[in-house]
BAVO-111726 format. One record per residue (C-alpha): x, y, z; residue in one letter. Coordinates in steps of 0.001 Angstrom, whole numbers, plus 500000, padded with zeros to 6 digits. Example, Ala and Ser with C-alpha at 12.3 -4.5 7.8 and 13.67 -1.06 7.14 Angstrom:
512300495500507800A 513670498940507140S 
//
This chain:
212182308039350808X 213374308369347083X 211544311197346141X 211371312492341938X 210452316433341364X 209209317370338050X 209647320967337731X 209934323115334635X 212642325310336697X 215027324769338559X 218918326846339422X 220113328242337443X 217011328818335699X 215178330623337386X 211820332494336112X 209415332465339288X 209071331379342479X 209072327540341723X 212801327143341130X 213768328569344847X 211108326471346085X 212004322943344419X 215832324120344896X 215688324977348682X 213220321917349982X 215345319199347958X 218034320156349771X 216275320331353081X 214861316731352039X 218449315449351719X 219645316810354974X 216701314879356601X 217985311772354926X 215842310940351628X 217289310799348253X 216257313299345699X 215888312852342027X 214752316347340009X 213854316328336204X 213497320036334333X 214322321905331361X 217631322655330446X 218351325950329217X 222077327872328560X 225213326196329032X 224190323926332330X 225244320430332131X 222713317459331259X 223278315966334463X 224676317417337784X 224973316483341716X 224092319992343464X 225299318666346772X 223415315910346789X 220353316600345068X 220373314811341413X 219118317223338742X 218636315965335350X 217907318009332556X 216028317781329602X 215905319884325977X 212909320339324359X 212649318979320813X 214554320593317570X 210845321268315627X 209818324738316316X 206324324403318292X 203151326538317630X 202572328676320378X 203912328324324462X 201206325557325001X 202343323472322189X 205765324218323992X 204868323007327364X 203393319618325753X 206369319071324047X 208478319372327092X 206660316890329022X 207199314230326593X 211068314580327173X 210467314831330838X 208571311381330910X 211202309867328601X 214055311005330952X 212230310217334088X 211405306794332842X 214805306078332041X 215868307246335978X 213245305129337136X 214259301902335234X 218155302826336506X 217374303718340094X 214444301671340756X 211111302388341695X 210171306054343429X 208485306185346638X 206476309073345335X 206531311779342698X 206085315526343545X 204602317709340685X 205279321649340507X 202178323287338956X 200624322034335353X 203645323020333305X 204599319353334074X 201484318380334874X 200855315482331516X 204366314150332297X 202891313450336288X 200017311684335148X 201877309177332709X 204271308575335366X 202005308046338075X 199884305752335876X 203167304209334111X 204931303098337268X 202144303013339839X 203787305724342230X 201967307900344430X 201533311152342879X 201481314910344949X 201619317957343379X 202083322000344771X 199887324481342607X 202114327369343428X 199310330041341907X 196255329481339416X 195571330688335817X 192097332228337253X 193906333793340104X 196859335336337871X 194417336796335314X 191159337933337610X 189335334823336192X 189124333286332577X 188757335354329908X 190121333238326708X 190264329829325516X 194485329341326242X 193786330353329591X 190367328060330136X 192998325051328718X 195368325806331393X 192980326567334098X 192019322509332739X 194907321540332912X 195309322542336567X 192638321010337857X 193464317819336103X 196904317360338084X 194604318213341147X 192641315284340260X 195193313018339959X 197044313765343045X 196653312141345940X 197282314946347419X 197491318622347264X 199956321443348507X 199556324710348732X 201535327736350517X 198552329553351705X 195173329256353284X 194229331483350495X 195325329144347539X 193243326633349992X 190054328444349923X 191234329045345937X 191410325718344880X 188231324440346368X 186796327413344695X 187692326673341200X 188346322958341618X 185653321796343929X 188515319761345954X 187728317863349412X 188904319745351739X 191157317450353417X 192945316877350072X 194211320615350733X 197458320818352639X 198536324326353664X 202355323913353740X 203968327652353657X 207216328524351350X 210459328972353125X 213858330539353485X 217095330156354099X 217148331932357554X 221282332043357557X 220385334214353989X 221847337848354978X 223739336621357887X 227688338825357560X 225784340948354602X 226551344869356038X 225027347952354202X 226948348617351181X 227439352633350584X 229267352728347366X 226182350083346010X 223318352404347317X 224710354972345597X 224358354051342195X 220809354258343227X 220273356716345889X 221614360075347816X 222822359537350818X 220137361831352641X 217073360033350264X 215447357155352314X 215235353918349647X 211472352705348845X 212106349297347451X 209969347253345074X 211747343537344600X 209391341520341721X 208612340616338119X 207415343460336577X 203669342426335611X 200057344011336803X 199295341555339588X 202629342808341189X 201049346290341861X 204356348585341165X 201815350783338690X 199671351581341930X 203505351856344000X 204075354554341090X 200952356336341946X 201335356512345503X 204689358694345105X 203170362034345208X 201763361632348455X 205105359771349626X 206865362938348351X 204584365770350296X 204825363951353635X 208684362710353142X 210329365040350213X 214069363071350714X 212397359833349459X 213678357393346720X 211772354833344727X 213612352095343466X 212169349023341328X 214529346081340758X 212873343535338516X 212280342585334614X 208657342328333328X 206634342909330521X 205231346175332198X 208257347771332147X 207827349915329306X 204398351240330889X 205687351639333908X 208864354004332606X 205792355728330739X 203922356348333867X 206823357602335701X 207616360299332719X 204301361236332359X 203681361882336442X 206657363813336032X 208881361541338667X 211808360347337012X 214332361832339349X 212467360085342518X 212119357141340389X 214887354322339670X 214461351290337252X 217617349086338914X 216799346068336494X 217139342610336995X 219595342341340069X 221762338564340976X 221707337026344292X 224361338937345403X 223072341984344320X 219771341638345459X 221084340832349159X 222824344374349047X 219871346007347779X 217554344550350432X 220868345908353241X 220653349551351807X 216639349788351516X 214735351714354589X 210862350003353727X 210605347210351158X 206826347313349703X 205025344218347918X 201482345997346783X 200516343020345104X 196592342698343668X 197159338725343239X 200124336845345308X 199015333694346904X 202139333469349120X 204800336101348763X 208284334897349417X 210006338026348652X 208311339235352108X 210464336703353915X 213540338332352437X 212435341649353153X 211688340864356836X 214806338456357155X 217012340829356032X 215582343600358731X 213964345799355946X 210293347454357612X 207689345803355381X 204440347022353479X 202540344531351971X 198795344583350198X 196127342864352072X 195832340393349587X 196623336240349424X 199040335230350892X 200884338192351865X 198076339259354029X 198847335603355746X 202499336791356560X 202453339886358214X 200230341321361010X 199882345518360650X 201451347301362525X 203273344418364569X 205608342786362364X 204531345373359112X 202614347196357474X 199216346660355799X 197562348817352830X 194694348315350606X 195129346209347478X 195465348447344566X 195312351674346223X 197479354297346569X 196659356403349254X 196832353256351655X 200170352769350272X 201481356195350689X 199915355846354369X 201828353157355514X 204849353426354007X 205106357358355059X 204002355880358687X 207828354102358537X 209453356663357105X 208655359181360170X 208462356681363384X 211923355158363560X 210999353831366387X 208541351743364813X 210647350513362207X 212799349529365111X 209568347247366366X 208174345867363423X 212051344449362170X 213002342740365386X 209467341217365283X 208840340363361402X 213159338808361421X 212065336238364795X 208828335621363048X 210730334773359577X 212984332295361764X 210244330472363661X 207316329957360839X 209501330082357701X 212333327632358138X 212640324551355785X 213409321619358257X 209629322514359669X 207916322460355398X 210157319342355041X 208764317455357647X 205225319025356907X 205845317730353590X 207279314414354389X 204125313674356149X 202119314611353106X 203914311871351113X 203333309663354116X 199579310251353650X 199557310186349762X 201493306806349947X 199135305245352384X 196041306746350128X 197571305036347196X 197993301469349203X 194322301984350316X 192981302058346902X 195009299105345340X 193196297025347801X 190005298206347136X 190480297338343713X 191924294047344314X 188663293658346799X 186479294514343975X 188117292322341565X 187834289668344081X 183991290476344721X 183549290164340713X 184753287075340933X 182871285422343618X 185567284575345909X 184319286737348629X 180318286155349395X 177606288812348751X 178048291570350983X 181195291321352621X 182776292903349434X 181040296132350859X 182132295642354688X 185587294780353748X 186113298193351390X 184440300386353795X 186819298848356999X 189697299032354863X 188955303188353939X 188259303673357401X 191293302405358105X 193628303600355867X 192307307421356570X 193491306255360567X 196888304959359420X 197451308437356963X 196935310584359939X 198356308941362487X 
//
């Protein structure tokens, strides 16, 4: 297949989750034999156009006029996407479909689907409603809009969780069957030849203080405030404990607030933002990795933690609560409270043999469920199905037209669309 990604990150660039996802599953794509084409923002000193072993990235400024406010941004952006993926297209040829990533590009899908006539699918990595607790303001009622407008123009729909399933037929009222659950991956050779770096952990740690490790962005739905609070506790059960958060947010100024003011700032590390490298020799050095998320609706830095061998606590929450079974591959806790926190990250700290368990488990688990030849061919067959969609309803247009006209007798217009649904739904899932 000749596949085009519209993403508004991508490597280098990286500001979520999207960028690792687009990154790692076009290369998986190639390696299965399709051709790749991805269009995104350029930002820094990157080059316009580059071959990253095989995947074509093309990149894309946004315009010189200073825009109103991030929305205003975003719209702006997906003008020069469309122009540069328009210009690929007329170059290359026509696409056998186009894969969206979330409404950030969502405007710049739709012309191009519409444009070209290619079959459009789209991942909705989280939701505006899910992010914030629900709608509260009119910026983020036009993004929750503009969400469920991509939705409606795909053919169909991926998501990384059951939970963003049950989410998006929630706030989008989408058929079910339009909903396919494909999980996030990772690179399952990741911390293969990585050993525990000493002279690294201790910029952090003592050698006798067992490293708590938070791994995230640094905003409320990540939970590190309610990590924070469940310290104390930590502390009286395991007093050679070490909290360290490696991240950048917009919290972080609260959070540094919250650790002065609980009086913790000598249990209590700030590492920063942290490379790939760096953040492979954090996860070697950690003893329990903890993700108390209050909104996550998959949870990828889980995989790492559990790939790399690091005991895992996660909330109970989205996706993360899809991941990891308590007490078999991890730990469980309460979303957004403490105590449950404290509990089962103190019940690692003080049954090695547990640890021992739950890491052998959670690292075979990563290997089997996670890996991105299985999402590539889950998500091959979701262009299969989205292409086949796409076929069915040309005909049925091209029936109707045909019934408008009179060249088909009264009646049969009906039979022939209803055979010809039926069987394109057989062909898709075949």
């Amino acid at each position: 297949m000749k596949i085009l990604m519209l993403t508004w990150e991508y490597p280098p660039r990286i500001v979520g989750g999207i960028a690792r996802v687009v990154h790692d599953l076009s290369k998986r794509l190639i390696k299965d034999g399709h051709d790749v084409y991805v269009v995104t923002y350029k930002e820094g000193d990157v080059p316009y156009y580059e071959n990253d072993k095989g995947v074509h990235v093309y990149r894309v400024d946004n315009f010189m006029i200073n825009p109103n406010n991030f929305t205003d941004w975003i719209m702006q952006l997906n003008f020069n996407l469309v122009s540069k993926a328009s210009q690929i297209i007329e170059k290359e040829g026509k696409f056998d479909v186009i894969h969206a990533h979330d409404w950030l590009v969502a405007y710049a899908a739709k012309t191009l689907k519409e444009s070209f006539g290619i079959p459009l699918v789209s991942t909705i990595h989280a939701t505006e409603a899910g992010r914030n607790s629900g709608i509260h303001n009119e910026v983020q009622r036009y993004v929750n809009d503009t969400e469920w407008l991509l939705t409606y123009e795909s053919s169909e729909v991926i998501v990384n969780s059951k939970y963003m399933k049950n989410e998006l037929q929630r706030l989008f009222g989408l058929p079910f069957e339009k909903i396919n659950v494909i999980s996030n991956g990772i690179n399952t050779t990741a911390y293969t030849g990585i050993d525990k770096d000493y002279d690294f952990r201790r910029q952090y740690a003592l050698d006798n203080e067992k490293i708590i490790l938070f791994m995230g962005r640094l905003v409320y739905e990540k939970g590190v405030q309610h990590l924070i609070s469940a310290m104390p506790k930590i502390l009286r059960g395991y007093h050679d404990a070490k909290l360290v958060i490696a991240g950048k947010g917009g919290m972080i100024d609260d959070l540094k607030a919250q650790v002065e003011y609980m009086g913790l700032s000598n249990k209590v590390c700030f590492a920063g933002y942290l490379n790939a490298k760096q953040v492979s020799k954090m996860y070697k050095c950690a003893d329990v990795a903890v993700f108390p998320s209050t909104y996550e609706p998959f949870g990828i830095v889980a995989l790492e933690a559990m790939l790399a061998g690091v005991p895992t606590v996660v909330s109970d929450v989205g996706g993360l609560n899809e991941i990891v079974e308590h007490g078999v591959d991890g730990m469980k806790s309460y979303a957004g409270n403490p105590n449950s926190i404290a509990d089962s990250i103190l019940e690692l700290l003080l049954k090695p043999e547990l640890c021992d368990m739950v890491t052998k488990k959670a690292k075979q688990k990563v290997k089997n469920e996670f890996n991105w030849a299985k999402i590539a061919q889950d998500t091959h067959f979701t262009y299969q199905k989205a292409i086949c969609e796409t076929m069915a309803e040309r005909q049925q247009k091209q029936i109707k037209q045909e019934f408008a006209n009179k060249t088909i007798k009264a009646g049969q217009g009906e039979a022939e669309i209803a055979k010809l649904i039926k069987f394109n739904k057989r062909q898709a899932y075949a």
